[in-house]
C-alpha angles and dihedrals in degrees: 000000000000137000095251088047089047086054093041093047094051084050081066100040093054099045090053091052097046080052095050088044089056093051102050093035099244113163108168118083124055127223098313088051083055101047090051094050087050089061098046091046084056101044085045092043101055086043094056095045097054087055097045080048082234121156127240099253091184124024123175119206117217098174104299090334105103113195115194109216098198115038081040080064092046093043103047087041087064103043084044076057096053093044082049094061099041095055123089116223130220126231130197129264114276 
């Protein structure tokens, strides 16, 4: 893999991630938050597909290196759900 695909490939990531943020209204975090979430989502995702027995509807091809978009944005929507639920959240002063 090459320099240009890496950075190609963390664009994805972090799209995915940003899309998975927005749906499951996620708002800490900035754009490495979202580029991490992008690979776990994929890692989760693909996970998740070869145990449902689901296919890859879109792959994208960086050099060897495949990157499943949709199953990256299911997957990253669940774990920002779980983080979700694992964070305590602050309230204001009463």
């Amino acid at each position: 893999m090459t320099i240009g695909e890496f950075l190609l490939f963390l664009c994805v990531a972090g799209i995915c991630g940003s899309i998975a943020q927005s749906l499951a209204g996620y708002s800490r975090g900035g754009c490495l938050i979202a580029i991490l979430l992008g690979f776990i989502g994929a890692l989760v995702g693909q996970k998740l597909a070869r145990v449902l027995d689901m296919p890859e509807p879109v792959v994208i091809r960086f050099g060897s290196e495949s990157f499943p978009l949709i199953w990256s944005i299911v997957g990253a929507t669940l774990a920002v759900v779980v983080l979700n639920l694992l964070t305590v959240r602050r309230r204001g002063r009463d």
